[in-house]
C-alpha positions in Angstrom: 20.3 -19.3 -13.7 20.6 -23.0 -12.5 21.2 -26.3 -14.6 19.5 -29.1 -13.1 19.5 -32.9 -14.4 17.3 -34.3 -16.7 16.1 -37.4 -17.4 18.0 -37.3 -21.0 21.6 -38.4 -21.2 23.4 -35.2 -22.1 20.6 -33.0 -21.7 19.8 -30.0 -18.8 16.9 -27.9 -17.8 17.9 -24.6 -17.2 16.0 -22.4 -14.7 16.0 -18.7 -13.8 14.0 -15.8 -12.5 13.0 -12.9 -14.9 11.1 -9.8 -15.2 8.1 -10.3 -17.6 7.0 -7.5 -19.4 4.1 -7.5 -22.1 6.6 -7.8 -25.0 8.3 -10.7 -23.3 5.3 -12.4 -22.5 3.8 -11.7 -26.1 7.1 -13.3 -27.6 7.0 -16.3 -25.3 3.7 -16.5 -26.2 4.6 -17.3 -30.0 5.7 -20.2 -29.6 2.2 -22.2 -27.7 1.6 -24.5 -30.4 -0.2 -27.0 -28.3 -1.8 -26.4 -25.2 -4.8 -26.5 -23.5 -8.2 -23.9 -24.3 -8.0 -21.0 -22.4 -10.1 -19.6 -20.1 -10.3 -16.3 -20.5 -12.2 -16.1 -16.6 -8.6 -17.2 -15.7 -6.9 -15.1 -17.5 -9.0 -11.8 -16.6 -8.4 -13.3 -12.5 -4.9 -13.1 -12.9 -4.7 -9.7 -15.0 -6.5 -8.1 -11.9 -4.2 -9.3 -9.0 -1.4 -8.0 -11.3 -2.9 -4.8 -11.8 -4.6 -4.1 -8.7 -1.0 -5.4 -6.7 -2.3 -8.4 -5.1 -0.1 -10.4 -7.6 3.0 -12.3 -5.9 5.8 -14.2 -7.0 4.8 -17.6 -5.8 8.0 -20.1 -7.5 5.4 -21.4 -9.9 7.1 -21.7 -13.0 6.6 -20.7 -16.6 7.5 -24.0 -18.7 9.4 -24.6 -22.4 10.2 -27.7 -24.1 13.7 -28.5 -25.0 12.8 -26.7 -28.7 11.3 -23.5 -26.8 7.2 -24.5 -26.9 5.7 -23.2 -24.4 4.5 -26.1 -21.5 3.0 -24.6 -19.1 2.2 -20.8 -18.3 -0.2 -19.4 -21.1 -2.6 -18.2 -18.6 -0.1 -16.1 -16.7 1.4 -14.8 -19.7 -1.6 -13.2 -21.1 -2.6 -11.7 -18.7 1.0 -10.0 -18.6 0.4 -9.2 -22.2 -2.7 -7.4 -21.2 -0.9 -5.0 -18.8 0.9 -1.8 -19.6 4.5 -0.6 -18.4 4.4 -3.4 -15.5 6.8 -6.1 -15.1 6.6 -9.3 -13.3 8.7 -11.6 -11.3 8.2 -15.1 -12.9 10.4 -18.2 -12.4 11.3 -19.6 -16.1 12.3 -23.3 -16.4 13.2 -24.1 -20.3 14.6 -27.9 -21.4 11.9 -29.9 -20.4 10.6 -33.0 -21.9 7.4 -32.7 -23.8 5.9 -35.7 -21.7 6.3 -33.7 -18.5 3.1 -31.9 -19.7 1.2 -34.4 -18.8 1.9 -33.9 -14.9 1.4 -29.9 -14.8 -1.6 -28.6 -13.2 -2.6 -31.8 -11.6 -2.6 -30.6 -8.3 -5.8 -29.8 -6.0 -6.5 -26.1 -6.4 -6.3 -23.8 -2.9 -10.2 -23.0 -2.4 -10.6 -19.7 -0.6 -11.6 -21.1 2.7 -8.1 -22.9 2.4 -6.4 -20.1 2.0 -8.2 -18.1 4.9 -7.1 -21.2 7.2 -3.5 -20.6 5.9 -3.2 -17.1 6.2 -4.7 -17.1 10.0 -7.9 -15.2 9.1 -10.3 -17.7 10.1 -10.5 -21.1 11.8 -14.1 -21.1 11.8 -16.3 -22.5 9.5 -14.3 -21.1 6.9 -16.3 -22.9 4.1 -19.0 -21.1 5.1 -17.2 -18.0 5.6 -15.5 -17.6 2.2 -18.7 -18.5 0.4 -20.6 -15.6 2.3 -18.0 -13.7 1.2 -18.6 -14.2 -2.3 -22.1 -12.6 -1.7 -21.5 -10.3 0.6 -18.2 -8.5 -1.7 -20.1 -8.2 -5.2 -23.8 -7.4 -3.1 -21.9 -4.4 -1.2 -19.9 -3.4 -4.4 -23.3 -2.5 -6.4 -22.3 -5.6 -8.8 -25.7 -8.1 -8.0 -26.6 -7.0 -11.6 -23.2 -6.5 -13.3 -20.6 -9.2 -15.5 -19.2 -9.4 -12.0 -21.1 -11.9 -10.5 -20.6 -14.3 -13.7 -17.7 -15.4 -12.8 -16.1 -16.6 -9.4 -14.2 -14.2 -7.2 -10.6 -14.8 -7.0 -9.3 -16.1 -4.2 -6.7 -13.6 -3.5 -9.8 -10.8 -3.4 -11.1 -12.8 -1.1 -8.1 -12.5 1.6 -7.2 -9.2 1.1 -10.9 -8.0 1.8 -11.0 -10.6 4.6 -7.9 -8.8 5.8 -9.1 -4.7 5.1 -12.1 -5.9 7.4 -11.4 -8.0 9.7 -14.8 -7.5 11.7 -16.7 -8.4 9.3 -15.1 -12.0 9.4 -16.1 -12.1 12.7 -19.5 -11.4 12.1 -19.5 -13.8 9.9 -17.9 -16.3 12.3 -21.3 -15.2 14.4 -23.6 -16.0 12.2 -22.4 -19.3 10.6 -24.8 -22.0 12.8 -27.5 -19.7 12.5 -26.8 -19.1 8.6 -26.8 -23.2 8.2 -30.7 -23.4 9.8 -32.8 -20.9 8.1 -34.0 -22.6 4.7 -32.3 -20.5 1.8 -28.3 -20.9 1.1 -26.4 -20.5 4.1 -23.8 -18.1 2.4 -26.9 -15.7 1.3 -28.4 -16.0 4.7 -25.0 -15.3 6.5 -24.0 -12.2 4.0 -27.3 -11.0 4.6 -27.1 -11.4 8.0 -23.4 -9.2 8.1 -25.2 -6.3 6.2 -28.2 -6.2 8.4 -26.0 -6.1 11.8 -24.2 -3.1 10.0 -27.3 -1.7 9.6 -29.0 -2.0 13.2 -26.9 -4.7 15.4 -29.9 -5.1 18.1 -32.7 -4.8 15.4 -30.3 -7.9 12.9 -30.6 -9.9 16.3 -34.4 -9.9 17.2 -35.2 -10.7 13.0 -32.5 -13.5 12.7 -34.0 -15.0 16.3 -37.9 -14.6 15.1 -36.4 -15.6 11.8 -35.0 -19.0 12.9 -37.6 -19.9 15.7 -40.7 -18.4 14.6 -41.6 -18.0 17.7 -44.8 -15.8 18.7 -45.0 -14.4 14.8 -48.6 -12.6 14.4 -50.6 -12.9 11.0 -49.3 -10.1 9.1 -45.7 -10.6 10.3 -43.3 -9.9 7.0 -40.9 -12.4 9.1 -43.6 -14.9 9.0 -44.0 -14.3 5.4 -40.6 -14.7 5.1 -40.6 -18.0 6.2 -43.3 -19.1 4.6 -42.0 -18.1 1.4 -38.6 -19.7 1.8 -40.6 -22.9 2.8 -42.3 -23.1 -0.3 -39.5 -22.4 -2.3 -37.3 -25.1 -0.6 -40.8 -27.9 -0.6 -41.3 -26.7 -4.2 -37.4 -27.2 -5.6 -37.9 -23.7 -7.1 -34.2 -23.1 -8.2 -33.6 -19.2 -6.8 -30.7 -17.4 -7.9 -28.8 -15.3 -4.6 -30.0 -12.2 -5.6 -33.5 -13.2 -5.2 -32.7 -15.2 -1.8 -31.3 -11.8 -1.0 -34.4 -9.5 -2.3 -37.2 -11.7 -0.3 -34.9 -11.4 2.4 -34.2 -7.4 2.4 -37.6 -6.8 1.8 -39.1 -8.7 4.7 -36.4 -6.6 6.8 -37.2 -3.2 5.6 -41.3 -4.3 6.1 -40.7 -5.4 9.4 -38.8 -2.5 10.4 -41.4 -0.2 9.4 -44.0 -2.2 11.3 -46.1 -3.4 8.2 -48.4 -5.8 7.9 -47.9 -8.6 4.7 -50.0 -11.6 3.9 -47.5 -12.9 1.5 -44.0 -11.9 0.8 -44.0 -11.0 -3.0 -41.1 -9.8 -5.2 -41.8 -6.2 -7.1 -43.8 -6.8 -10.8 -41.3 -8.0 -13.1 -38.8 -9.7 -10.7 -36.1 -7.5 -9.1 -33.7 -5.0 -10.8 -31.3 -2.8 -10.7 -33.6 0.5 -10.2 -36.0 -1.4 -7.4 -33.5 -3.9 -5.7 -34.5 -3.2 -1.4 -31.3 -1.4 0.1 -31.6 -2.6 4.2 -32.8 0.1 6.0 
């Protein structure tokens, strides 16, 4: 425990580092009278670092006012309240002023491509990287049709993945100028560009270079198609979610690699789902 000035004559802020449990967290959380809504997407982030391990005592503090209200912290602390028989390091500061809530959580937010930089995983493109990677993760998951893809990956799954697989950052890294030419989203073209190369590297390197170039494509080609699909959809302004960037995509792949022939490149009667989404072949 620490005492530390305050701005108030006679007054201290106190500091110290303690285990959280649920019932601790549930307790502190009794007395949150006024702060911000929360977000539960926040909340759920947080509740699966801590339960999947990737949690770690970072110094951030959970904040009181000199009466006990709860500051700063809520987010943290019910996601605690969520766990079961798991206790977390959390630094608690109590006795400060009220106005200092006005100052928390003003700071710019780590992105995942930051925080790829940081840890050493990538110096490349790593805007680019990180937001294949939040394609590529749910897509090769099974979650392109599940609550998953609602809400935004946390950063932290982000850098452990891009540190189980290193490899696949470096595809990635590959494909990144490439990714930034063809006319869908870069990030969908890159992630679809990693899963293909798994698939058949020398095959993933003709399609991606008849792809970008057109070059020599025949009447019939599903690449071809493929392109002149995407072109109408970027002329046209046609808002396309991922997983449809991703379907065209597959599809023209799998057509192509069975030699077919295609005068347009259509999507399966009724719009993708779950039972007919291509798998790359």
């Amino acid at each position: 425990m620490h005492l530390i000035n305050s701005d108030q004559p006679g007054d201290c802020v106190v500091s110290q580092i303690l285990e959280i449990d649920a019932p601790l967290a549930r307790r502190m959380l009794e007395h949150n009278p006024n702060n911000r809504a929360i977000r539960l997407a926040r909340v759920q982030q947080y509740y699966d670092d801590m339960v999947s391990g990737r949690w770690r005592f970072n110094g951030e503090a959970i904040k009181f006012g000199p009466d006990g209200e709860l500051l700063d912290g809520q987010h943290r602390l019910l996601a605690i309240a969520r766990t079961s028989g798991q206790a977390f390091a959390m630094l608690v500061v109590r006795g400060l002023s009220r106005e200092t809530q006005v100052t928390m959580d003003q700071g710019a937010k780590r992105t995942p491509a930051d925080q790829l930089t940081i840890s050493g995983i990538t110096g490349h493109n790593t805007t680019l990287v990180a937001a294949a990677l939040r394609v590529y993760i749910p897509w090769l998951e099974g979650n392109l049709f599940g609550d998953f893809t609602k809400s935004k990956l946390a950063t932290t799954r982000i850098v452990e993945f891009a540190t189980v697989y290193p490899e696949t950052i470096v595809l990635a890294e590959r494909f990144t100028s490439v990714a930034s030419r063809l006319k869908c989203r870069p990030a969908v073209a890159c992630a679809v560009l990693i899963r293909l190369t798994e698939v058949d590297e020398t095959a993933a390197t003709e399609f991606v270079r008849l792809w970008d170039s057109g070059v020599d494509l025949p009447a019939g080609s599903p690449v071809l198609a493929l392109r002149q699909r995407l072109d109408i959809l970027q002329r046209t302004q046609v808002r396309t979610s991922d997983r449809e960037q991703i379907g065209l995509i597959v599809t023209a792949w799998n057509l192509w690699r069975r030699g077919r022939t295609v005068s347009k490149l259509l999507r399966p009667k009724g719009g993708f789902t779950a039972d007919n989404f291509p798998e790359p072949r």
